[in-house]
C-alpha atoms as an extended CHARMM CRD file, in Angstrom:
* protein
*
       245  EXT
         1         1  UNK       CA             -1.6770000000       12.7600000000       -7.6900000000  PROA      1               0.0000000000
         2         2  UNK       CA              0.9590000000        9.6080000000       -7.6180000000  PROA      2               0.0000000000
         3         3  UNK       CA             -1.0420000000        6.8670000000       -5.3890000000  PROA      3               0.0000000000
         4         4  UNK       CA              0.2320000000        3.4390000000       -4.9810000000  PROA      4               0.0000000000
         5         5  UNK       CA             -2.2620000000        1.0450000000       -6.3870000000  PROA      5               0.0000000000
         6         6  UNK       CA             -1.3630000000       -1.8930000000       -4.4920000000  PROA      6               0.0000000000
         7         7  UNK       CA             -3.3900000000       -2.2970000000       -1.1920000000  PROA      7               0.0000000000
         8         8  UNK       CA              0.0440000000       -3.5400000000        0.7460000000  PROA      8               0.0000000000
         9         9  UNK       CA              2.6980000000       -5.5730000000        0.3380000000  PROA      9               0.0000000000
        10        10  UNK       CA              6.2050000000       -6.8610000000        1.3740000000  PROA      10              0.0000000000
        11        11  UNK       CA              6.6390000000       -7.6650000000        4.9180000000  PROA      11              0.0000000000
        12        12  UNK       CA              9.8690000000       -5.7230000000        5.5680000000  PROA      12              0.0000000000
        13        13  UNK       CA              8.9550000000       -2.5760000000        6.9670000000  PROA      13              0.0000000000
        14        14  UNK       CA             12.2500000000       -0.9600000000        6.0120000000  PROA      14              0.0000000000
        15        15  UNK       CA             11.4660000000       -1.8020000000        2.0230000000  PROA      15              0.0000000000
        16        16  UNK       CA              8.0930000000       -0.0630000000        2.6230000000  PROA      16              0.0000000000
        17        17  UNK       CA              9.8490000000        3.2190000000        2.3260000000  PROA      17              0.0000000000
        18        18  UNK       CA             10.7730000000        2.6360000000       -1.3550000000  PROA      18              0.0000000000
        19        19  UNK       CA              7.3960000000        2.1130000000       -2.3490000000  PROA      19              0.0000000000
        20        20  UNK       CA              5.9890000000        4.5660000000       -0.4250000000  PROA      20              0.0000000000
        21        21  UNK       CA              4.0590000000        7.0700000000       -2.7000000000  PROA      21              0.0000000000
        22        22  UNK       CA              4.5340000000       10.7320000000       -3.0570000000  PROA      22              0.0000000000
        23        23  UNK       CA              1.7180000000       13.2650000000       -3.7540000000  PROA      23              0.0000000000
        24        24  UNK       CA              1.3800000000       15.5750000000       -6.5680000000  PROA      24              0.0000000000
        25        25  UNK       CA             -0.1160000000       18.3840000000       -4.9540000000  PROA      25              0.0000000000
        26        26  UNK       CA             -3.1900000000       19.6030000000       -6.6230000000  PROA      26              0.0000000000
        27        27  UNK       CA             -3.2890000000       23.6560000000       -5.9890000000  PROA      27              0.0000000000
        28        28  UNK       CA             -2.4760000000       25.6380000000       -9.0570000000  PROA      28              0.0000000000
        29        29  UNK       CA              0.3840000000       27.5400000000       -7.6220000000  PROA      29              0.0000000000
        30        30  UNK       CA              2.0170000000       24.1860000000       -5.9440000000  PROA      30              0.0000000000
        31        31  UNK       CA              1.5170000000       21.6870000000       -8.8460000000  PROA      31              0.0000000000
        32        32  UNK       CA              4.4810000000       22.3080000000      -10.8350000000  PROA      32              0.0000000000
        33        33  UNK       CA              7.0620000000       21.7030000000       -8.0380000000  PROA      33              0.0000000000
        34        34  UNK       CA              5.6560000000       19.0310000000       -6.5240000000  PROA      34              0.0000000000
        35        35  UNK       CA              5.0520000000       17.0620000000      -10.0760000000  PROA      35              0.0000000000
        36        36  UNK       CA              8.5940000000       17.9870000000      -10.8030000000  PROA      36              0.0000000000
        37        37  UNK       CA              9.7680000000       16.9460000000       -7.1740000000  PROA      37              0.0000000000
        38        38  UNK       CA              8.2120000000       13.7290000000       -7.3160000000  PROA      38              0.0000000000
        39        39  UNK       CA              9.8870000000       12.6770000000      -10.9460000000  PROA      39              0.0000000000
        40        40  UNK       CA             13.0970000000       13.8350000000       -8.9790000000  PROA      40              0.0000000000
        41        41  UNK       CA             12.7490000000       12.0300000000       -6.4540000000  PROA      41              0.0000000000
        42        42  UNK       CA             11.6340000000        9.0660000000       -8.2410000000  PROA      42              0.0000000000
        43        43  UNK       CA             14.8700000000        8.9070000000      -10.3860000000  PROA      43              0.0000000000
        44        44  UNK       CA             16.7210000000        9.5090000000       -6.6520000000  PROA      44              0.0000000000
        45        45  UNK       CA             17.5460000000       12.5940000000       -6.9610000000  PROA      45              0.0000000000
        46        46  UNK       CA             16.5610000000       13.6650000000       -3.3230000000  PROA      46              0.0000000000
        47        47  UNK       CA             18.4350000000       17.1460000000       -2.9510000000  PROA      47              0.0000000000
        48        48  UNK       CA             16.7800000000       18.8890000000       -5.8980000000  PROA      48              0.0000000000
        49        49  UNK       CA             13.5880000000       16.7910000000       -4.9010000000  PROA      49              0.0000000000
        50        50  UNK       CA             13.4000000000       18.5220000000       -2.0510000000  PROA      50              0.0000000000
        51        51  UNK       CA             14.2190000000       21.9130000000       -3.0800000000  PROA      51              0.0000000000
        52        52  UNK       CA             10.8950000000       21.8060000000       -5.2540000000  PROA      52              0.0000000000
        53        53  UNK       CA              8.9230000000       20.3780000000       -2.2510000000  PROA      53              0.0000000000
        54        54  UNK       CA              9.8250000000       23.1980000000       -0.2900000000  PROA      54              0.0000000000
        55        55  UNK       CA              8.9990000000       25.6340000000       -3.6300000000  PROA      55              0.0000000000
        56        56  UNK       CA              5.7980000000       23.9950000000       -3.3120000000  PROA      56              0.0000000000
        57        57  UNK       CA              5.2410000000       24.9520000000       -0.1360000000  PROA      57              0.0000000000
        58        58  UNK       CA              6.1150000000       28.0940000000        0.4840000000  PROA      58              0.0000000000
        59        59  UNK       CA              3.7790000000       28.6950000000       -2.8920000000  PROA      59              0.0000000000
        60        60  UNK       CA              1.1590000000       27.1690000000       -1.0370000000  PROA      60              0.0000000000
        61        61  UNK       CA              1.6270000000       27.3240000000        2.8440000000  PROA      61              0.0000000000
        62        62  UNK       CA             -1.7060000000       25.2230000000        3.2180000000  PROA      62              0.0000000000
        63        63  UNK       CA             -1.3500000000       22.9960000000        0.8050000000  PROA      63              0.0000000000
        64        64  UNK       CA             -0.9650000000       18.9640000000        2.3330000000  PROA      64              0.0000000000
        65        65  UNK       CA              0.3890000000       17.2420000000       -0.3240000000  PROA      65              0.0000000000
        66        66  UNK       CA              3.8840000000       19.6100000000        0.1180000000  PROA      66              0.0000000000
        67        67  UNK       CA              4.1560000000       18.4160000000        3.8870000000  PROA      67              0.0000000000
        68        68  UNK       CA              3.6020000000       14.7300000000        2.8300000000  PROA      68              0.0000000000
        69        69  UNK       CA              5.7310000000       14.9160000000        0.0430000000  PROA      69              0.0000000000
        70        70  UNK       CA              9.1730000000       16.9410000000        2.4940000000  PROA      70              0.0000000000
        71        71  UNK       CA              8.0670000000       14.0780000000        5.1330000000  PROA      71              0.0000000000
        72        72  UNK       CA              8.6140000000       11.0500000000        2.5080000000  PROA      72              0.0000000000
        73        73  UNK       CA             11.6720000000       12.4160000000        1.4670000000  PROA      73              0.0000000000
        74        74  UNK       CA             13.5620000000       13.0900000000        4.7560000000  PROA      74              0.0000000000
        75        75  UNK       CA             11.9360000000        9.6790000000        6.2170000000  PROA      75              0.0000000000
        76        76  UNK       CA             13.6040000000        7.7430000000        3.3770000000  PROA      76              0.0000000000
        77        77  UNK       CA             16.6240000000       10.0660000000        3.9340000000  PROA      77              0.0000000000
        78        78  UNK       CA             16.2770000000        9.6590000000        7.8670000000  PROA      78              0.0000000000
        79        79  UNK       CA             16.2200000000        6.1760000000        7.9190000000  PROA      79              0.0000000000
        80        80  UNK       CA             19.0200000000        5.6040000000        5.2190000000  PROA      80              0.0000000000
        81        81  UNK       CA             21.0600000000        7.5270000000        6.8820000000  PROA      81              0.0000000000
        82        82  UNK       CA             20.6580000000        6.7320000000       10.3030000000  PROA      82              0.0000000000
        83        83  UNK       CA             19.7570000000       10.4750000000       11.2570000000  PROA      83              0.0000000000
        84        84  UNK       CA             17.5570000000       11.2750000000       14.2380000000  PROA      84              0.0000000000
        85        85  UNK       CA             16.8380000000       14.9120000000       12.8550000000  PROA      85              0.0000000000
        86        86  UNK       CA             15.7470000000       14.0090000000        9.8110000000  PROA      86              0.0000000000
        87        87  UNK       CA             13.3810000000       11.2760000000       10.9500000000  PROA      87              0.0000000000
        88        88  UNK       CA             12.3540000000       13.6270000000       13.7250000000  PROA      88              0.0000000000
        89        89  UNK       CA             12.1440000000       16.5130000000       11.0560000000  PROA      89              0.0000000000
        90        90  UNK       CA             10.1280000000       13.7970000000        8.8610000000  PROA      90              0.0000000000
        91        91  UNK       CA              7.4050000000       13.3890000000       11.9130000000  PROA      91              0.0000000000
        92        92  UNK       CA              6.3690000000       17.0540000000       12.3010000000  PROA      92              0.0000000000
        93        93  UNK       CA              6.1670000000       17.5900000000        8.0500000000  PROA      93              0.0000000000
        94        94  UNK       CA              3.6000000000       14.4770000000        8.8990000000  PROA      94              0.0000000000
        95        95  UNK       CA              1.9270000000       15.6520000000       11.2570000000  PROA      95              0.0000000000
        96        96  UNK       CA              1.7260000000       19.6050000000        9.8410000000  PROA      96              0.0000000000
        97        97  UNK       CA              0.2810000000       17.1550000000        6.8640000000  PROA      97              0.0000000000
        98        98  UNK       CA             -2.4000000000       15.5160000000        8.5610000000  PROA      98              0.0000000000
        99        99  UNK       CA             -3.0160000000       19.5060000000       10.3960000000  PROA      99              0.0000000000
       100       100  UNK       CA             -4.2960000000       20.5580000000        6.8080000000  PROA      100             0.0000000000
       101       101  UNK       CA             -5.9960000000       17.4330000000        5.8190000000  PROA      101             0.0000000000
       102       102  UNK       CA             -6.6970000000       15.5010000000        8.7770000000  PROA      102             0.0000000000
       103       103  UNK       CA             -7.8510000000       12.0680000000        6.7960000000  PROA      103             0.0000000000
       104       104  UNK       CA             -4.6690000000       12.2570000000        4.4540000000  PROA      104             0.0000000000
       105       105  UNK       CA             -4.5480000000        8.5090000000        3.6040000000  PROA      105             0.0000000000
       106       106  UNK       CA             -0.7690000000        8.5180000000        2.4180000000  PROA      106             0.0000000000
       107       107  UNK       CA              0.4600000000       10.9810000000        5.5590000000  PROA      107             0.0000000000
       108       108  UNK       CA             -1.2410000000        8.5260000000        7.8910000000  PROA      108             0.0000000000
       109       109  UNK       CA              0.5700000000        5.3730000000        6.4420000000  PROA      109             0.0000000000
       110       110  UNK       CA              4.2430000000        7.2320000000        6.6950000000  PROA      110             0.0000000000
       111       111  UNK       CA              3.5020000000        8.0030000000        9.4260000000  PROA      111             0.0000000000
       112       112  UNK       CA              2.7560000000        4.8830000000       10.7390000000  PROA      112             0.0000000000
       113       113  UNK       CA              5.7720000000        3.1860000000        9.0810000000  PROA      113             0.0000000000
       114       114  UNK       CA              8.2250000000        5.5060000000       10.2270000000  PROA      114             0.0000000000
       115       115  UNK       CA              6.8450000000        5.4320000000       14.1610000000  PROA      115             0.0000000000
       116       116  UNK       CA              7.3460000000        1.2060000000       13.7360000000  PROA      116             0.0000000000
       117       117  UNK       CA             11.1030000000        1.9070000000       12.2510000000  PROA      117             0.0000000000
       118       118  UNK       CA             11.7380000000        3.9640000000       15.6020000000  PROA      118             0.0000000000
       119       119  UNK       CA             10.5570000000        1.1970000000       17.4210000000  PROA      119             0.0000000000
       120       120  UNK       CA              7.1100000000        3.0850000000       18.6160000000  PROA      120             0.0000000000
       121       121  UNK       CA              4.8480000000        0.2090000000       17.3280000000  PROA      121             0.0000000000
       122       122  UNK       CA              2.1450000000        1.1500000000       20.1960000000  PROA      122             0.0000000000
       123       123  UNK       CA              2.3970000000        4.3110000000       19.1000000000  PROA      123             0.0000000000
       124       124  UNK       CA              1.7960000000        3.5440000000       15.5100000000  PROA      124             0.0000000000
       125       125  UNK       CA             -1.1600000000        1.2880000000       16.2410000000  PROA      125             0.0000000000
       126       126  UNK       CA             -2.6030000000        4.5020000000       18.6300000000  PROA      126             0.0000000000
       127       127  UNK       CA             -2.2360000000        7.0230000000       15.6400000000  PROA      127             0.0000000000
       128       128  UNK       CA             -4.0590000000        4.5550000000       13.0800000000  PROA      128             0.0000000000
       129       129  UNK       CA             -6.7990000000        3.2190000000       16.0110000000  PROA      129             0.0000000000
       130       130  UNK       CA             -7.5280000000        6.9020000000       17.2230000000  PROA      130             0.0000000000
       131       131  UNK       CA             -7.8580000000        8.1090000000       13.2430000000  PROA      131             0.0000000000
       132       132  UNK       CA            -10.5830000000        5.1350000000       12.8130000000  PROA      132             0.0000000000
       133       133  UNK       CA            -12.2780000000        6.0710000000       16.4130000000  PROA      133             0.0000000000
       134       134  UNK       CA            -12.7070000000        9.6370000000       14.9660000000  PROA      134             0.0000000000
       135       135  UNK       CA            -13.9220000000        8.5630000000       11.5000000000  PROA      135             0.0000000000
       136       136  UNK       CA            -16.3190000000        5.6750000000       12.0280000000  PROA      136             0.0000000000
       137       137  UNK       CA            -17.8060000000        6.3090000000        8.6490000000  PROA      137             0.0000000000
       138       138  UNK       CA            -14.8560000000        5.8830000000        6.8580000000  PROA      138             0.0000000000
       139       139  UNK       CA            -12.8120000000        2.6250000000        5.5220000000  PROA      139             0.0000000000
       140       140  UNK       CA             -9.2360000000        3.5010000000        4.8980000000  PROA      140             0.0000000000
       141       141  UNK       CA             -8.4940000000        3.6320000000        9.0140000000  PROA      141             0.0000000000
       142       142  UNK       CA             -9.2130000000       -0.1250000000        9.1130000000  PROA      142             0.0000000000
       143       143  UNK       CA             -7.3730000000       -0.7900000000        5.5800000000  PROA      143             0.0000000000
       144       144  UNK       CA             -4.3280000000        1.0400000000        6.6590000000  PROA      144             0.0000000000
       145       145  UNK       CA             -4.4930000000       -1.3820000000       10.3500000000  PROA      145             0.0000000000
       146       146  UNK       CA             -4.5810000000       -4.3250000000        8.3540000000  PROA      146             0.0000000000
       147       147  UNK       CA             -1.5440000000       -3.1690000000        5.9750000000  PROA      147             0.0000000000
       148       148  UNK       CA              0.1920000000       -2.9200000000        8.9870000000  PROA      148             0.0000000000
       149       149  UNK       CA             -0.5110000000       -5.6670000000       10.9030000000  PROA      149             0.0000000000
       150       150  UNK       CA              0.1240000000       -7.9850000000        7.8710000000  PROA      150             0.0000000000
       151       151  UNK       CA              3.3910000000       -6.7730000000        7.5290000000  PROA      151             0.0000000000
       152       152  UNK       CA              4.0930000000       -7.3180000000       11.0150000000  PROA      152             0.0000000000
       153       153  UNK       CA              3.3960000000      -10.7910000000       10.4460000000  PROA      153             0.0000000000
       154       154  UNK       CA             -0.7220000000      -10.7450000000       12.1930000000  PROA      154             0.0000000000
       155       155  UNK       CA             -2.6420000000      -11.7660000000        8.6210000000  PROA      155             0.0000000000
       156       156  UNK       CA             -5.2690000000      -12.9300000000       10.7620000000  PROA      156             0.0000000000
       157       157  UNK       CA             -6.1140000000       -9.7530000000       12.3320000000  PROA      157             0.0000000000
       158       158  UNK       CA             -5.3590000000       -8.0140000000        8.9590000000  PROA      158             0.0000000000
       159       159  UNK       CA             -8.5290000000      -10.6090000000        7.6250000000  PROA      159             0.0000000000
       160       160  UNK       CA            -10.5450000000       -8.9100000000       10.4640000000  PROA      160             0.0000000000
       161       161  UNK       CA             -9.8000000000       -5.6540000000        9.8560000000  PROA      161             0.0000000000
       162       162  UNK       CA            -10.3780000000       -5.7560000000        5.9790000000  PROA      162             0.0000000000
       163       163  UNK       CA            -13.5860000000       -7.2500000000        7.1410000000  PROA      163             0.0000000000
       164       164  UNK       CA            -14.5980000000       -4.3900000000        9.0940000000  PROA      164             0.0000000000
       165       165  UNK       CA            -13.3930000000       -1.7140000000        6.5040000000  PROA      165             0.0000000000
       166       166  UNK       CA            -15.5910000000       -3.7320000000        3.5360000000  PROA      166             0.0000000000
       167       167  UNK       CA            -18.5460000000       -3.4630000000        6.3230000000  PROA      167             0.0000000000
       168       168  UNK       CA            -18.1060000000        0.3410000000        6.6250000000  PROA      168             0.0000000000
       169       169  UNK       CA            -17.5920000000        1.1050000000        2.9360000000  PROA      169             0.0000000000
       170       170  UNK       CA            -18.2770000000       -1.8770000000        0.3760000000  PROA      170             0.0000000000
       171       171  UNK       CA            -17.5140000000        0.2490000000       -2.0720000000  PROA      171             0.0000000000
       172       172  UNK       CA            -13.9720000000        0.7320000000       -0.9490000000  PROA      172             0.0000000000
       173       173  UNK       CA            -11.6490000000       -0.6810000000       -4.1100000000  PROA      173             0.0000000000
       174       174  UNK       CA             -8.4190000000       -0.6190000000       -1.6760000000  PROA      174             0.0000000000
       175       175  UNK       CA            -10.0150000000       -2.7990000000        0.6790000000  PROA      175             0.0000000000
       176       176  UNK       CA            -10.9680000000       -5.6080000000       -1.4630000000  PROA      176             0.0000000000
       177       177  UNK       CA             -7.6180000000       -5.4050000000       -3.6060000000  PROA      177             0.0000000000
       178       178  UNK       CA             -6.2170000000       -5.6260000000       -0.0660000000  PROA      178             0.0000000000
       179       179  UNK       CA             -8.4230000000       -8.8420000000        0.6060000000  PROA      179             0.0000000000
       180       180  UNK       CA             -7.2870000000      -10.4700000000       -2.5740000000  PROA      180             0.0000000000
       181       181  UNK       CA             -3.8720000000      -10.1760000000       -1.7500000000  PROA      181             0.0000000000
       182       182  UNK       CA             -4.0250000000      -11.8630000000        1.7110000000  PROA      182             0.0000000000
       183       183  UNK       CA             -5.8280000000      -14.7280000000       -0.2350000000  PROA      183             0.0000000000
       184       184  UNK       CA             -3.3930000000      -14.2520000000       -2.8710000000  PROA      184             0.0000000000
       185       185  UNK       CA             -0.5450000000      -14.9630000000       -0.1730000000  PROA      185             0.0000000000
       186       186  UNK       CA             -2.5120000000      -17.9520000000        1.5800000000  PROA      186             0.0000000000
       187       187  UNK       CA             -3.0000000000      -19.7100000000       -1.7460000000  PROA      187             0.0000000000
       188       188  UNK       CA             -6.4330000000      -19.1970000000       -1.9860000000  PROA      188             0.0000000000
       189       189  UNK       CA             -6.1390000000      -18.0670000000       -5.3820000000  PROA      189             0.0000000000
       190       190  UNK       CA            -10.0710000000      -18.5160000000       -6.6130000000  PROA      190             0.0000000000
       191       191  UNK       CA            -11.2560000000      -16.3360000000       -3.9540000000  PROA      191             0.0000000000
       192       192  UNK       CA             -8.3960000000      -13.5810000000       -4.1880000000  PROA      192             0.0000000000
       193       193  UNK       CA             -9.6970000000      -13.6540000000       -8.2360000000  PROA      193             0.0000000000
       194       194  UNK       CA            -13.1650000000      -12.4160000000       -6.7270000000  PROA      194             0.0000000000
       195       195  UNK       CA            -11.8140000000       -9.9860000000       -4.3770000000  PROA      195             0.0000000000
       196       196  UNK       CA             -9.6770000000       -8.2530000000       -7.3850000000  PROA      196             0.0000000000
       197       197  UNK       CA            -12.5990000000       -8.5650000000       -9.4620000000  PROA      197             0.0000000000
       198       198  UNK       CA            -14.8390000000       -6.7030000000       -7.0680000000  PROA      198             0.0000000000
       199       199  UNK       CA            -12.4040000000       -3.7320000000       -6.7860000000  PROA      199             0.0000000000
       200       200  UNK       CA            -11.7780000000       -3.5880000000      -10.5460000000  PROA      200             0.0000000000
       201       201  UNK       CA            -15.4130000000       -3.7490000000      -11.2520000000  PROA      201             0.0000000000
       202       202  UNK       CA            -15.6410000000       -0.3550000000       -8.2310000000  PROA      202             0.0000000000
       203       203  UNK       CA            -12.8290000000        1.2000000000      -10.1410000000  PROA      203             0.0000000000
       204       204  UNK       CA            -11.2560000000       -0.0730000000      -12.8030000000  PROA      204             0.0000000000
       205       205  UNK       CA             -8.4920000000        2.6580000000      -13.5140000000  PROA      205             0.0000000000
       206       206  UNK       CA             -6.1630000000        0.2020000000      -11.3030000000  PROA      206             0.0000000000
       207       207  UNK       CA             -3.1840000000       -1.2220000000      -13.2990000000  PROA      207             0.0000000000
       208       208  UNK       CA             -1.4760000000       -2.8230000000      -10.7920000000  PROA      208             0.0000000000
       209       209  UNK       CA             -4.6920000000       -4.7590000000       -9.4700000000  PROA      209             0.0000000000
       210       210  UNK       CA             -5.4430000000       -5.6840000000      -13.5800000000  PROA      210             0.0000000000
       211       211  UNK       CA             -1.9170000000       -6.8160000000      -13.8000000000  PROA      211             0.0000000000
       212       212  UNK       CA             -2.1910000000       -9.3330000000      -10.4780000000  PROA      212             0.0000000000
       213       213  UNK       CA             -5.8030000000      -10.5730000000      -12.4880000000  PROA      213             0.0000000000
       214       214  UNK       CA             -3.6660000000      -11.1960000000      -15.1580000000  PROA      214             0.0000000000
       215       215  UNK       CA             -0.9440000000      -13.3830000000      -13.6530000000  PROA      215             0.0000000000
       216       216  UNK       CA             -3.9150000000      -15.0610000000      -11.6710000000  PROA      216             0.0000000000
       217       217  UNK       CA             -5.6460000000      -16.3000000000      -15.1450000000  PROA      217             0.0000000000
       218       218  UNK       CA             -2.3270000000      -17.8290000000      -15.7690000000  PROA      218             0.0000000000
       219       219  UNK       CA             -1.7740000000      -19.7610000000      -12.2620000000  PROA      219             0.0000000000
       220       220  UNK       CA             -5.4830000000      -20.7510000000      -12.3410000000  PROA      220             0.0000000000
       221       221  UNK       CA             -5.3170000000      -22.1140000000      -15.8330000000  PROA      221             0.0000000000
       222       222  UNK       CA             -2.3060000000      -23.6470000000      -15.1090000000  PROA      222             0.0000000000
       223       223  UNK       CA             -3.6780000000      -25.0740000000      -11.7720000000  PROA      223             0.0000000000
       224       224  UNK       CA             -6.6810000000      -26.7930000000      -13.2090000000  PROA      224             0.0000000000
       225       225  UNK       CA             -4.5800000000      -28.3350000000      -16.4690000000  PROA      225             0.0000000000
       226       226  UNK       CA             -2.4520000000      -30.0280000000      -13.6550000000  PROA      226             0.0000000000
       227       227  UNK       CA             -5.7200000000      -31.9210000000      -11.8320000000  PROA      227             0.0000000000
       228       228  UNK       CA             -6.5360000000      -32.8370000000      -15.1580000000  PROA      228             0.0000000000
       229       229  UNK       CA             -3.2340000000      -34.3390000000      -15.7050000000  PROA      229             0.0000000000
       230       230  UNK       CA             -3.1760000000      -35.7110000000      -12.1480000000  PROA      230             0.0000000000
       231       231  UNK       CA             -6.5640000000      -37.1420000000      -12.6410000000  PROA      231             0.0000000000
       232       232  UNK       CA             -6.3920000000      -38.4110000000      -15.6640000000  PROA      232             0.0000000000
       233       233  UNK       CA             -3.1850000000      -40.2880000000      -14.4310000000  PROA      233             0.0000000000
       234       234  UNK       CA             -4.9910000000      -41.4300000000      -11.7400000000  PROA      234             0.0000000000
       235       235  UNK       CA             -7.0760000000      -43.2340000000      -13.4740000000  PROA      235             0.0000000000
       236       236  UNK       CA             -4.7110000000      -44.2250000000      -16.3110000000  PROA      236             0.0000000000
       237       237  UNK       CA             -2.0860000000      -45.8160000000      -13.6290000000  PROA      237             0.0000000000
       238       238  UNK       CA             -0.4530000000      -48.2970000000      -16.3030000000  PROA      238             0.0000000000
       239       239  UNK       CA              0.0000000000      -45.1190000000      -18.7800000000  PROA      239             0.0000000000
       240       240  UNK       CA              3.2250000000      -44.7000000000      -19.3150000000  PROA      240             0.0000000000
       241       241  UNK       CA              4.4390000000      -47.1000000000      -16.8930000000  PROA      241             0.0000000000
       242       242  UNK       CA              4.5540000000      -50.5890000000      -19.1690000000  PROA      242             0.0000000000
       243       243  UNK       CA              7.4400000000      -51.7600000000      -19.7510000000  PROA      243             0.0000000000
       244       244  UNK       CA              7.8040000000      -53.9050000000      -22.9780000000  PROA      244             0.0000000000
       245       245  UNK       CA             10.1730000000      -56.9900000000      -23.6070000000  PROA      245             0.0000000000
């Protein structure tokens, strides 16, 4: 199935939808339309994306990943367009989703989004609070809080949350990538290092957490050789500063 690696990002709700990921359903009978809807939909081709979703689902009447998949698609349609019943529309595909797999990570974050874009923010914050309430056990409730209070500007209560979720599961690779990247954004680049580490290290089949690793080496290296310019300066003042007549 197509999962977004990244734990969150951008603080635009609106751009979320673009990044949003789609779900290649995994029963035999549904695969084909949904793999073939998402590439569709992925190269913006929403009509015939669609038309395969739906294939998908009337293969497979029970099958999640073909109500997530309709819902993504007339949310991003819905909200581009400005049309109240296809964002409506959008709602009940999530929530028939979540019907059939009740702890459907993905389902629960369009969700979310698309209850903030209609200006139900309580509402959103009810869905994700009530999922965690019913799954105390489980991580991705808290993860999926802190996504959305970060991009609604609360990184401090997104630092709690990601807390709590590394408390219920420390195990959970999504929730330390998620860690790093609020250190990442605060500048605290030697501890959002550790936090990437830690979820590479849980699962390292992450390419968008390597790649963030990667561009870290590069700031940190290029961090340090500036103190050791600055401090060798320091104590060099007259370096480069005589003047000879």
């Amino acid at each position: 199935m197509l999962h977004g690696s990244r734990a969150f990002s951008r603080p635009a709700i609106l751009v979320l939808l673009v990044v949003l990921p789609l779900a290649c359903g995994c029963r035999v009978r549904s695969t084909g339309q949904n793999a073939l809807g998402v590439r569709l939909y992925q190269n913006g081709r929403y009509a015939e994306a669609l038309q395969q979703f739906q294939e998908a689902q009337q293969a497979d009447p029970s099958n999640p990943d073909a109500y997530y998949n309709l819902a993504s698609t007339y949310h991003k349609l819905g909200v581009a367009q400005n049309d109240a019943n296809l964002i409506t529309q959008a709602e009940s595909l999530y929530g028939q989703c979540l019907d059939f797999s009740p702890n459907h990570v993905d389902c629960y974050r369009g969700l979310a989004v698309l209850l903030v874009e209609s200006k139900r923010r309580d509402a959103a914050f009810r869905l994700l609070n009530k999922w965690q309430v019913a799954n105390p056990g489980l991580s991705d409730p808290f993860v999926e809080l802190a996504r959305l209070n970060k991009e609604l500007g609360n990184a401090e209560l997104a630092a709690r949350y990601l807390d709590d979720a590394i408390a219920t599961n420390v195990n959970d690779p999504r929730a330390w990538a998620a860690r790093a990247e609020l250190h990442e954004t605060s500048g605290d680049y030697a501890r959002a290092m550790q936090d990437y580490q830690q979820s590479l290290a849980i699962n390292k089949f992450q390419p968008a957490v390597a790649e963030r690793v990667a561009l870290l080496n590069v700031r940190l290296a290029q961090n340090a050789m500036n103190q050791q310019v600055n401090q060798w300066t320091a104590t060099n003042p007259a370096v480069g500063g005589q003047k000879r007549y």
